[in-house]
N, C-alpha and C positions, 0 to 999 in steps of 0.2 A: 504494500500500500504506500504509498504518497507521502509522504510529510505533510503537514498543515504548513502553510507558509506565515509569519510572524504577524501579517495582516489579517488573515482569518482567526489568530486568537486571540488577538484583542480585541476583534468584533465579535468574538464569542463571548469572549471574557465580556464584554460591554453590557451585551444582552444580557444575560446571565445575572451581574452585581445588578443592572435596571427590574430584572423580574423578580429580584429577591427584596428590594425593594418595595415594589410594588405588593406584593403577597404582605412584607411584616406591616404596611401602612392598614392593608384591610385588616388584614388579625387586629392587630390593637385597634381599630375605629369600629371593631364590630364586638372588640369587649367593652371597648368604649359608650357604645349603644345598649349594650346587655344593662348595664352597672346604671345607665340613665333610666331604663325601661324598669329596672329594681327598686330605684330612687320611686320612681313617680308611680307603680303602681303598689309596691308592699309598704317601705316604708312612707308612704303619703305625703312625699317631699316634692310636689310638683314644681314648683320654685326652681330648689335647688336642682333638681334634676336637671331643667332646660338649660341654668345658667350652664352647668356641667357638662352635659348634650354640644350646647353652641361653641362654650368657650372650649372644650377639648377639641373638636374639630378642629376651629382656628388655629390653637396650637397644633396640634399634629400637621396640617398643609402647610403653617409656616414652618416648623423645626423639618417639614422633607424636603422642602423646598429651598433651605437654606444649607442642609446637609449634604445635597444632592449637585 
């Protein structure tokens, strides 16, 4: 077989760190939504839930976005 040539594996390697990215952004913004939906419907903290809800999002797209 071929060698990979030094350009196809840093475009793999690109893909790659990009898609593992992307995967740990949804994991944490979909525990991040678990943890709001637990707020607002057992412990009956709709309030803080939302604040919690909006302001994590915010954080997470700016800390990937500035990470990245």
């Amino acid at each position: 077989m071929a060698e990979a040539s030094s350009a196809e594996y840093r475009a793999h390697l690109d893909t790659y760190t990009s898609f593992n990215k992307l995967v740990l952004f949804t994991v944490l913004w979909v525990v991040l939504l678990l943890v709001s939906m637990a707020l607002g419907l057992i412990a009956n903290a709709g309030f803080l839930s939302v604040v919690l809800g909006v302001g994590g999002t915010i954080a997470l797209l700016v800390a990937f976005a500035m990470l990245s």
